[in-house]
PASE-858880 format. One record per residue (C-alpha): x, y, z; chain; residue in three letters. Coordinates in nm, 2 decimals, padded with zeros to 4 digits. Example, Ala and Ser with C-alpha at 12.3 -4.5 7.8 and 13.67 -1.06 7.14 Angstrom:
! PASE-858880
       c1       c2       c3   cadena   residuo
    01.23   -00.45    00.78        A       ALA
    01.37   -00.11    00.71        A       SER
! end
This chain:
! PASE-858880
       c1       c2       c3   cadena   residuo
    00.00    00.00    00.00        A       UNK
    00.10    00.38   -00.12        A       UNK
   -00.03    00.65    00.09        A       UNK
   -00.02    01.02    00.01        A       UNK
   -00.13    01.21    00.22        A       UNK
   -00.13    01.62    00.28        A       UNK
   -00.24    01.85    00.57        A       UNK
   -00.25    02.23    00.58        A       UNK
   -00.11    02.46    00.82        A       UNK
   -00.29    02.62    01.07        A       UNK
   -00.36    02.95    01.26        A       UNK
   -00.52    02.95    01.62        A       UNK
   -00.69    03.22    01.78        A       UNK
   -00.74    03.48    01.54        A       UNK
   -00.70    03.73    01.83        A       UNK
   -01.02    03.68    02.08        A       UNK
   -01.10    03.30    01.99        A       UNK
   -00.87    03.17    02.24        A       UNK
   -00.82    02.79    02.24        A       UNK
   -01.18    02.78    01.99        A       UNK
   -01.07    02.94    01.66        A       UNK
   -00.85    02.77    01.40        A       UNK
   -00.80    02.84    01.05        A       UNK
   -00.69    02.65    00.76        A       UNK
   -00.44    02.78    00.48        A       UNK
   -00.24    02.64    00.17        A       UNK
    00.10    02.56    00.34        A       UNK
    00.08    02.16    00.33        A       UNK
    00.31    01.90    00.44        A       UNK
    00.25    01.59    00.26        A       UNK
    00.38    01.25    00.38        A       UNK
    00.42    00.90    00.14        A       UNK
    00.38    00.60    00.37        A       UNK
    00.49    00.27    00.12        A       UNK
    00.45   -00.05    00.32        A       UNK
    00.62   -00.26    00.03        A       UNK
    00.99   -00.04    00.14        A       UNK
    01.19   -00.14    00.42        A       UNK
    01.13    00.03    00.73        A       UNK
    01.28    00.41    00.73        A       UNK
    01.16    00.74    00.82        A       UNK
    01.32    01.02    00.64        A       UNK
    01.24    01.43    00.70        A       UNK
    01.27    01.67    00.39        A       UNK
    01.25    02.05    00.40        A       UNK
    01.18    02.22    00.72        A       UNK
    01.28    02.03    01.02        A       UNK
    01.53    01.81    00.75        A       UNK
    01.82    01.72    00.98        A       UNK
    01.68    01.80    01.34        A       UNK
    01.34    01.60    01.37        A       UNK
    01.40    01.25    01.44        A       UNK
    01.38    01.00    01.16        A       UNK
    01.28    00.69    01.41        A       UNK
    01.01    00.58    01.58        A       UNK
    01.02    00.87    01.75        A       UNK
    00.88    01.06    01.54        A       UNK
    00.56    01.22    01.60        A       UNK
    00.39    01.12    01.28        A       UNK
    00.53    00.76    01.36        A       UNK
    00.40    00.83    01.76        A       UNK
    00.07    00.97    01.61        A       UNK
    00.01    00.62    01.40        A       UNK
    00.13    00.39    01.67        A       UNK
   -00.16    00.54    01.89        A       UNK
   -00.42    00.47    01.66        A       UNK
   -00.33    00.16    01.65        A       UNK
   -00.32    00.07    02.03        A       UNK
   -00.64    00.24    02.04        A       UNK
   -00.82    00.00    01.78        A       UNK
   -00.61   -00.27    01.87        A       UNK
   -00.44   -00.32    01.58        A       UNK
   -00.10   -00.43    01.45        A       UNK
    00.10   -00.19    01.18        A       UNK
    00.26   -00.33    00.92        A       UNK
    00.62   -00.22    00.86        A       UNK
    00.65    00.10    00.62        A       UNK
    00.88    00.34    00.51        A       UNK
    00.78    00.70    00.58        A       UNK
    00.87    00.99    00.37        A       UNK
    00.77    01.36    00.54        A       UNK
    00.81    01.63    00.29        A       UNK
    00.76    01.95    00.50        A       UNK
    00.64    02.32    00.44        A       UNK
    00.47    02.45    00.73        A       UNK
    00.76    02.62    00.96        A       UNK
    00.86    02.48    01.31        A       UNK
    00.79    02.59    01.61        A       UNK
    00.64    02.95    01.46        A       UNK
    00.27    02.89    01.57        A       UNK
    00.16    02.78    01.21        A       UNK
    00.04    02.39    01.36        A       UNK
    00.32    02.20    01.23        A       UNK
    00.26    01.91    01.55        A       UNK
   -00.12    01.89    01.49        A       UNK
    00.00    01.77    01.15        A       UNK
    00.18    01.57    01.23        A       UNK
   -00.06    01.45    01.45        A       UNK
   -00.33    01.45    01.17        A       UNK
   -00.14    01.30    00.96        A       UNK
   -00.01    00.97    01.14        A       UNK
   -00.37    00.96    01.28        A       UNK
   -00.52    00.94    00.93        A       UNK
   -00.23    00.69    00.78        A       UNK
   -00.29    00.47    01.04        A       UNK
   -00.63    00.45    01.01        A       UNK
   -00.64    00.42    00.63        A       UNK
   -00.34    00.13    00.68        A       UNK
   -00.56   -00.08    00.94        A       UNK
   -00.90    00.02    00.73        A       UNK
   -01.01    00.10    01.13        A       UNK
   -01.25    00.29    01.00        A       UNK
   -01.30    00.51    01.33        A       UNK
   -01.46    00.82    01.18        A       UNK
   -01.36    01.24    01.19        A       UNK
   -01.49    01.23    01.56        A       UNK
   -01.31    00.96    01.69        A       UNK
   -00.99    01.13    01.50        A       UNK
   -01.05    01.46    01.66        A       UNK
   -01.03    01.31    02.03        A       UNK
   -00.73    01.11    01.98        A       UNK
   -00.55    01.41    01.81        A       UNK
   -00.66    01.67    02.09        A       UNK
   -00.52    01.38    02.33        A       UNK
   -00.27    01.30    02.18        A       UNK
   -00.16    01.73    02.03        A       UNK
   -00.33    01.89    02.29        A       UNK
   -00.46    02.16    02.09        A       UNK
   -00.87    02.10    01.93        A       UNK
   -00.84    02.41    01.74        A       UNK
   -00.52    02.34    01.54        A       UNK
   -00.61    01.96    01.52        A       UNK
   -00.98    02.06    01.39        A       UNK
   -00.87    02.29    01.15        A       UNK
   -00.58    01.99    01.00        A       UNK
   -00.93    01.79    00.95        A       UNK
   -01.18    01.99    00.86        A       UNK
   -01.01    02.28    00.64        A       UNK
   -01.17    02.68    00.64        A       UNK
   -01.24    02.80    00.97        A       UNK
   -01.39    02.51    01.21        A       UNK
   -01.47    02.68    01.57        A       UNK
   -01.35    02.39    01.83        A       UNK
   -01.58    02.35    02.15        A       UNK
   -01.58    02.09    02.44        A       UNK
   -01.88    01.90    02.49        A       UNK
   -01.98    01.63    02.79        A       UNK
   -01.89    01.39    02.52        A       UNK
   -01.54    01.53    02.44        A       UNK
   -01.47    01.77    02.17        A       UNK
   -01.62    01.84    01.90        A       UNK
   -01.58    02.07    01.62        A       UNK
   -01.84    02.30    01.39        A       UNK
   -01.71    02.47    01.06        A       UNK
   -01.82    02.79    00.89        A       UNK
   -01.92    02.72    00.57        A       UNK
   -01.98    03.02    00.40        A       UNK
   -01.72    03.16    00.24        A       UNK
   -01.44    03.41    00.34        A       UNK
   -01.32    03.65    00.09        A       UNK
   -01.04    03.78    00.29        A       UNK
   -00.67    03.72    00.17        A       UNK
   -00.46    03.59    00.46        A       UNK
   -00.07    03.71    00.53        A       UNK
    00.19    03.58    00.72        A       UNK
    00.47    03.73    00.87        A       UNK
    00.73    03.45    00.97        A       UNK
    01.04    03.55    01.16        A       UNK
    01.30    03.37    00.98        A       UNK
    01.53    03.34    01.33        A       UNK
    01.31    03.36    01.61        A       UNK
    01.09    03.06    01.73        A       UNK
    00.89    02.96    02.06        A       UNK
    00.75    02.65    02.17        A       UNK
    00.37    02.63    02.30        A       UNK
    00.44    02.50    02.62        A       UNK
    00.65    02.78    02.68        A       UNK
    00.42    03.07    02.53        A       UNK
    00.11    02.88    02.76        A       UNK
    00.35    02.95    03.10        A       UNK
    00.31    03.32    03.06        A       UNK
   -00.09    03.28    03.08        A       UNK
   -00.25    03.36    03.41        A       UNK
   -00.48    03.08    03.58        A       UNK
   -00.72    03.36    03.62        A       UNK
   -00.85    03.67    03.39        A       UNK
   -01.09    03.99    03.49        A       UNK
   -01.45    03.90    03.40        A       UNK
   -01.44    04.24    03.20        A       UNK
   -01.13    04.14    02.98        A       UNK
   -01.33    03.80    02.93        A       UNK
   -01.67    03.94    02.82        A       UNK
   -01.44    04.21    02.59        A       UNK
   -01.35    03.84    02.42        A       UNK
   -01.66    03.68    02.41        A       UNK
   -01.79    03.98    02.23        A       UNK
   -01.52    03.99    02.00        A       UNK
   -01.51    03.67    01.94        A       UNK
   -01.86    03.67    01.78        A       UNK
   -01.76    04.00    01.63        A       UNK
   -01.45    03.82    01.42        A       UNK
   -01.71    03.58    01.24        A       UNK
   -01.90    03.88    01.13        A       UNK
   -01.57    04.07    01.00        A       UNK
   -01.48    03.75    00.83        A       UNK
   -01.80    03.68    00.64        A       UNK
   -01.97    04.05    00.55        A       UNK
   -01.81    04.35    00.71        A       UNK
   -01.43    04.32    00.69        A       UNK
   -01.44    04.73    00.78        A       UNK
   -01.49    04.53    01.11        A       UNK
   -01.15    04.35    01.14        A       UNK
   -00.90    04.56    01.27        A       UNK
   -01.13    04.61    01.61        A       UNK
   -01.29    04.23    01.59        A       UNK
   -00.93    04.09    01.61        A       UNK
   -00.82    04.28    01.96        A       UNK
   -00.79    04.05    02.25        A       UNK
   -00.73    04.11    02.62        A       UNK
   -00.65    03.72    02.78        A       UNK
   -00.32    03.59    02.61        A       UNK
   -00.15    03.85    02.32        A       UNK
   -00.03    04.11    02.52        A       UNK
    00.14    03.87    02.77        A       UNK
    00.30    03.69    02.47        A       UNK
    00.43    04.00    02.25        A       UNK
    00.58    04.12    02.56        A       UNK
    00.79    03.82    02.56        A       UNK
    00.88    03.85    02.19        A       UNK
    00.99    04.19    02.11        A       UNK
    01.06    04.14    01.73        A       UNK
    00.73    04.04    01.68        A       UNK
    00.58    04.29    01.95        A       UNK
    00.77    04.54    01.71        A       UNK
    00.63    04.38    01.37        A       UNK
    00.26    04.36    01.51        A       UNK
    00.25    04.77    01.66        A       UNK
    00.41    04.85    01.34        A       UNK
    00.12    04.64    01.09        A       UNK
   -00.15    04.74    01.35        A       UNK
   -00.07    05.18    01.36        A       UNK
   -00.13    05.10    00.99        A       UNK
   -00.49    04.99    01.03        A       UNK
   -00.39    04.67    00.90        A       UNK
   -00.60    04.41    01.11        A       UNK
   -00.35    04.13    01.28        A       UNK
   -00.30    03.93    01.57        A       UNK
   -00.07    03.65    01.68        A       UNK
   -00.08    03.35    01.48        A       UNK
   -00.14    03.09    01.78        A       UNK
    00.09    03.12    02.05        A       UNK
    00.35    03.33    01.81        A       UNK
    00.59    03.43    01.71        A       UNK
    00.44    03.47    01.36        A       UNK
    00.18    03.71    01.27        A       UNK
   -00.15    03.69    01.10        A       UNK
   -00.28    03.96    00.90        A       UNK
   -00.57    04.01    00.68        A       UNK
   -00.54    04.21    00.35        A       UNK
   -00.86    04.40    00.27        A       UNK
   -00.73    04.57    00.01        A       UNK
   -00.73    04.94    00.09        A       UNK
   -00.44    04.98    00.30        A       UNK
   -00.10    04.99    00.20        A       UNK
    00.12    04.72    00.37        A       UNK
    00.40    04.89    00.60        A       UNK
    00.75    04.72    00.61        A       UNK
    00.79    04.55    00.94        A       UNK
    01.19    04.54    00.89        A       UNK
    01.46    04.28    00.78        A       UNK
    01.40    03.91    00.92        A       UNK
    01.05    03.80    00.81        A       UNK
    00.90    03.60    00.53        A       UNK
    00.57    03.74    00.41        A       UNK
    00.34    03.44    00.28        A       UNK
    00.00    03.50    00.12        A       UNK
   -00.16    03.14    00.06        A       UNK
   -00.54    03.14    00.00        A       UNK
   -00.78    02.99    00.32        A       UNK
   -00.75    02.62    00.22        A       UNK
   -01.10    02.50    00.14        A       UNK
   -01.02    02.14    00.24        A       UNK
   -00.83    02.00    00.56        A       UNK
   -00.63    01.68    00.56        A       UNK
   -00.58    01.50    00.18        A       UNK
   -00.54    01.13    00.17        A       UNK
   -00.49    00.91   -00.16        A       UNK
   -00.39    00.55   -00.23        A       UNK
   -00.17    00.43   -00.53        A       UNK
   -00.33    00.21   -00.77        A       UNK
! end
């Protein structure tokens, strides 16, 4: 069996949709799992030379947990992981990973376990529903926990915004670390500034874009963050005294920035990559050799 199999990148939070909001854009890594090769893992493009190539690699960690969870036995396979998304930048390279080995794994086994049961062993096994749910799903899924677990509900109309991304080509930070500077505790009025942002950001995104710049403030986890990143701190007062509407992309330290098409971009200075790939439509891509 020949997989091929592609997952987007992804942007949490948009600003005020802390921990809910994730959406989907054309940066894809794509993996080829062959089960006919010898065993071997190899890692091209970003990450090629410092993610392991072993079992210890979090697509091979991701698969390996389906498979205990249905009870099943993988086959050997060779793995081939032909990366785009950058690490550690807050653009959801783990969740696909995650997504990825998840989905192999399943397809491999013919488990059959459904996008539910995938979501709940990703957010397990990532930790993060919004990334994960966006990796599935595609567009702009809002990720919410239920009794049940969690679940996942996509917008479905369409966006006609043009993302941007401003990636520092240096500077990184891993999640853990960003989630440390959080409080345990926020002010009920900076929480109901979210919420109504939050519901605000959905608006901007589908009809009144004019909206953006004010829908994408947030009071519970940016400020702590950019104060911790000062290139990006720098970046993000310089796009936002333009009127140009952007927030963190997830934890950081790349920004997210939507282009409505009246505004001049400013230049944020030397050190960043500016992508523009459209909202991807679809989430995680799986096809099987003839």
């Amino acid at each position: 069996m020949v997989l091929d199999v592609t997952v987007p990148a992804t942007v949490a939070n948009l600003g005020p949709g802390f921990d809910s909001f994730g959406l989907a854009v054309e940066i894809r890594n794509e993996f080829v799992l062959d089960t006919s090769r010898p065993p071997a893992v190899a890692v091209e493009g970003e990450g090629a030379g410092d993610l392991p190539e072993d079992d210890s690699n979090l697509v091979v960690r991701a698969m390996s947990a389906l498979a205990a969870d249905v009870r099943g036995e993988l086959p050997p396979f060779a793995l081939v992981c032909r990366n785009e998304i950058p690490l550690a930048r807050g653009l959801g390279s783990s969740a696909a990973a995650v997504i990825s080995g998840l989905v192999m794994a399943d397809r491999v086994l013919e488990s059959n376990v459904g996008s539910e049961r995938l979501l709940q062993l990703a957010v397990g096994f990532e930790g993060h529903a919004e990334h994960v749910a966006a990796c599935l799903h595609g567009g702009l899924p809002i990720a919410f926990e239920t009794t049940n677990g969690w679940n996942a509900a996509r917008v479905q109309e369409r966006m006609h915004v043009q993302p941007m991304l401003f990636v520092p080509i240096v500077q990184t930070m891993a999640t853990d670390e960003a989630r440390k500077i959080l409080p345990a505790e926020v002010p009920l009025t900076d929480a109901s500034a979210n919420a109504a942002r939050t519901a605000l950001i959905v608006l901007a995104l589908m009809e009144q874009r004019d909206l953006l710049a004010d829908a994408m403030e947030d009071r519970l986890h940016q400020g702590r963050r950019l104060e911790v990143m000062p290139a990006t701190r720098a970046a993000f007062e310089t796009l936002r005294d333009a009127g140009v509407p952007v927030c963190l992309a997830g934890s950081g330290p790349s920004l997210l920035a939507f282009h409505t098409g009246d505004l001049e971009l400013p230049d944020v200075g030397p050190g960043w990559r500016v992508l523009r790939p459209a909202i991807a439509a679809g989430g995680v891509t799986v096809h099987e050799a003839p």
